[in-house]
C-alpha beads as a LAMMPS data file, in Angstrom:
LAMMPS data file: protein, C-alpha beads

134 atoms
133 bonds

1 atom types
1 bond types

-500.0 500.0 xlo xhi
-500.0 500.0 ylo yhi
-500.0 500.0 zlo zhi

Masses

1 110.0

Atoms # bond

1 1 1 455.096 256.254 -417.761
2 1 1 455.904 258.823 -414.954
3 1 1 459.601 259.763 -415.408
4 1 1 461.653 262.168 -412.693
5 1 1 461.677 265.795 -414.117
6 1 1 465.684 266.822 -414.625
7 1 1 467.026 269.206 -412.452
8 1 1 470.487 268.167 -414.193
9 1 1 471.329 271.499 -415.547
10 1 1 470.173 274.073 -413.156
11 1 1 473.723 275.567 -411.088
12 1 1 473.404 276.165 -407.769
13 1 1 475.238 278.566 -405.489
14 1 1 474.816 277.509 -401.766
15 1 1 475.809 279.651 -399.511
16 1 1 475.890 279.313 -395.481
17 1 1 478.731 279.943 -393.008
18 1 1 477.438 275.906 -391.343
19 1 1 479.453 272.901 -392.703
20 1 1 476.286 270.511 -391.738
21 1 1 473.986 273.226 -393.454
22 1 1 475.834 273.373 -396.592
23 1 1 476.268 269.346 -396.283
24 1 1 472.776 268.588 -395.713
25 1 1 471.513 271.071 -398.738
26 1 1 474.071 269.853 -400.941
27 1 1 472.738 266.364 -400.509
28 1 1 469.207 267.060 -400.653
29 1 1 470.102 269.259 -404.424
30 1 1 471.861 266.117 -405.104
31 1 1 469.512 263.825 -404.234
32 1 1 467.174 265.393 -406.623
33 1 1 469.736 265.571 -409.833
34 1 1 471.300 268.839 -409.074
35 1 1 474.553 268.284 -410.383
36 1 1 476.433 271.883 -410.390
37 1 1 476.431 272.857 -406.730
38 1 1 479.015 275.180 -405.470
39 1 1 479.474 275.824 -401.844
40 1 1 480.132 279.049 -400.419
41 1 1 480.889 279.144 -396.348
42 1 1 480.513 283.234 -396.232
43 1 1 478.807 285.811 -398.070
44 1 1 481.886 287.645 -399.153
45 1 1 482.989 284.166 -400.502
46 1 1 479.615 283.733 -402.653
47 1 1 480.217 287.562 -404.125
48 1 1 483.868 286.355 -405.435
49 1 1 482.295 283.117 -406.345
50 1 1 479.704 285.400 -408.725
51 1 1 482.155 287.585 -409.628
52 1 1 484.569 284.271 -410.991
53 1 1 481.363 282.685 -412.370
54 1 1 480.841 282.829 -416.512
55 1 1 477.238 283.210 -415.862
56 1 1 474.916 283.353 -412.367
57 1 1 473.367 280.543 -411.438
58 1 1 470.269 279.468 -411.442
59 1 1 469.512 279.384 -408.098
60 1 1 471.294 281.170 -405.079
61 1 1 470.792 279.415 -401.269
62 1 1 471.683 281.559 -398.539
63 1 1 471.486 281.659 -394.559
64 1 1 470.106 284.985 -393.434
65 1 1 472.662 285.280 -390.479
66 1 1 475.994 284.860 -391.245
67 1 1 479.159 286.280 -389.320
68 1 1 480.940 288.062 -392.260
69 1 1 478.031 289.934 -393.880
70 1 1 474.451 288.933 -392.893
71 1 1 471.558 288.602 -395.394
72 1 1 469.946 292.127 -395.645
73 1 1 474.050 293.510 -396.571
74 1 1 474.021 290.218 -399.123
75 1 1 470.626 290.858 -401.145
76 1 1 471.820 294.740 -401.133
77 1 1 475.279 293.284 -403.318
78 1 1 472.876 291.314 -405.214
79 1 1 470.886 294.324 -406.528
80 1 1 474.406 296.249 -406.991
81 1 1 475.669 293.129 -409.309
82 1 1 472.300 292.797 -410.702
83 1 1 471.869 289.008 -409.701
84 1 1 469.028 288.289 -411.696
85 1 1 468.672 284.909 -411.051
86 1 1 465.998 283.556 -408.682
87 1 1 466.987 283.550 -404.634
88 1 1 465.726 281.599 -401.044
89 1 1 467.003 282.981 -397.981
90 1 1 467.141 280.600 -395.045
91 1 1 467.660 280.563 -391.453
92 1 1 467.147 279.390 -388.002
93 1 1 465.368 282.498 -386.696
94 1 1 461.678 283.174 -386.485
95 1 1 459.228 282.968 -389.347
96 1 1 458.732 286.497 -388.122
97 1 1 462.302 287.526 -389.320
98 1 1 462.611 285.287 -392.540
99 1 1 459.244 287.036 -393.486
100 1 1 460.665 290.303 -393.069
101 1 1 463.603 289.417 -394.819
102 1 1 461.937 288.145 -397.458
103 1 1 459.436 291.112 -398.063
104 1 1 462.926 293.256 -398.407
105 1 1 464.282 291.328 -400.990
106 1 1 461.079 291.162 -402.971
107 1 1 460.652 294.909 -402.689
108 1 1 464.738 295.302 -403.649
109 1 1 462.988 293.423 -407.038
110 1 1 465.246 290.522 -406.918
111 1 1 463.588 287.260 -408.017
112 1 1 462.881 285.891 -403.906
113 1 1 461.314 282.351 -404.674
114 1 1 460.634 281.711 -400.418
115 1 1 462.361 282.246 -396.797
116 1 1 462.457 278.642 -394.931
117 1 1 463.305 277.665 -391.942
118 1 1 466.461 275.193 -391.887
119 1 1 466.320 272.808 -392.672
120 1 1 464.634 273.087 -396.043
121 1 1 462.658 269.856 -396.686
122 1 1 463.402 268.205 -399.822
123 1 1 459.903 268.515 -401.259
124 1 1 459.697 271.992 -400.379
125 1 1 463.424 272.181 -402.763
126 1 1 462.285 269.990 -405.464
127 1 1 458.891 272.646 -405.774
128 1 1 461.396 275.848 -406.045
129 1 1 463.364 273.840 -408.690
130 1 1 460.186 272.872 -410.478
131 1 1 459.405 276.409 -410.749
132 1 1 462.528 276.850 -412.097
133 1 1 460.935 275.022 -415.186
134 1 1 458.477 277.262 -415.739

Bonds

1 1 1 2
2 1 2 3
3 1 3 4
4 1 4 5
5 1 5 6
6 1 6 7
7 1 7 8
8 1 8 9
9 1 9 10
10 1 10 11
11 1 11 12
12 1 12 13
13 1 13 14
14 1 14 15
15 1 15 16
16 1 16 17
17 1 17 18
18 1 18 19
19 1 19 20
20 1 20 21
21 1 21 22
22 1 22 23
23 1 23 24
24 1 24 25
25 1 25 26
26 1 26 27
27 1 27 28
28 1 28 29
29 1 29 30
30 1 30 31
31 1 31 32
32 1 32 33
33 1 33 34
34 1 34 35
35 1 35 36
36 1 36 37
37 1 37 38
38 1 38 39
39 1 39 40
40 1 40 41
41 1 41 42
42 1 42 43
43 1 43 44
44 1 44 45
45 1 45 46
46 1 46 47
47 1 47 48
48 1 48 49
49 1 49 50
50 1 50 51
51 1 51 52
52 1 52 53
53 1 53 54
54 1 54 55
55 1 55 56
56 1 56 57
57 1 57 58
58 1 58 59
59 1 59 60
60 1 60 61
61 1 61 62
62 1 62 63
63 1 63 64
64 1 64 65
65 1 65 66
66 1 66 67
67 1 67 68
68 1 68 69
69 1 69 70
70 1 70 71
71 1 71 72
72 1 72 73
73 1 73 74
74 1 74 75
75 1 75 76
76 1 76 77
77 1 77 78
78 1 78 79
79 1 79 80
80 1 80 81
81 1 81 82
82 1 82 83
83 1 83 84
84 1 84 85
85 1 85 86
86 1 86 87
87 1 87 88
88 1 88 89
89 1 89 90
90 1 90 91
91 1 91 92
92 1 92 93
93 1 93 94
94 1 94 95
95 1 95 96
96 1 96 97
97 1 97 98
98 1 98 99
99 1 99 100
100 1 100 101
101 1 101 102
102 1 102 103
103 1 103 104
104 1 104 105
105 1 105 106
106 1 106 107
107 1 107 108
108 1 108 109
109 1 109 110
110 1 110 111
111 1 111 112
112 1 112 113
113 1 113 114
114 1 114 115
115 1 115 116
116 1 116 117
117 1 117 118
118 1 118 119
119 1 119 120
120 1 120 121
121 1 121 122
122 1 122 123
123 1 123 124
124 1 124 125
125 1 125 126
126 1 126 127
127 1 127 128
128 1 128 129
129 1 129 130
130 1 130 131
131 1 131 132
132 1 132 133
133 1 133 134
């Protein structure tokens, strides 16, 4: 018997200054039996929302260009609150752009599991959170 795998207890932080972004990933985490999702519409938002948090979650979601702090300033406050969970930027920009975005975050050493252009597809989100597994 094939059963689902159970993405129940990973936490998610999502974070995107879009409502429809944020709406559409939410659903597709949800979709897939991601039950702790929080929502962040700014980057300064997801820093207070890691700073509040008992423990970082599992997985972090963020745009690459948002108004209040864009990605590049957000990985850089990663490394200096030593995220150490895993991370996939995403964007509407070039693959050009989310490629060199994502080779900076790699070589800042934080745990950069991809750089996608929005919107993520859900089988591209359910193979991040299966490497999540292992």
């Amino acid at each position: 018997m094939n059963t689902a795998p159970d993405y129940s207890q990973y936490t998610v932080l999502l974070v995107d200054d879009d409502d429809f972004s944020l709406e559409i990933m939410h659903g597709v985490l949800e979709e897939l039996g991601v039950h702790h999702v929080t929502l962040a519409r700014s980057a300064r938002a997801a820093l207070q929302a890691l700073a509040a948090s008992p423990r970082s979650p599992d997985l972090l979601v963020c745009d690459l260009y948002m108004p209040d702090m864009d990605g590049f300033e957000f990985m850089n406050a990663l490394v200096d609150k030593n995220y150490r969970g895993s991370l996939v930027l995403c964007s509407g920009v070039s693959i050009d752009n989310l490629i060199l975005a994502r080779d900076f975050g790699q070589g800042m050493g934080l745990n950069l599991m991809g750089a996608y252009q929005k919107p993520i597809p859900i089988s591209e989100f359910q193979r991040i959170l299966e490497s999540l597994t292992g």
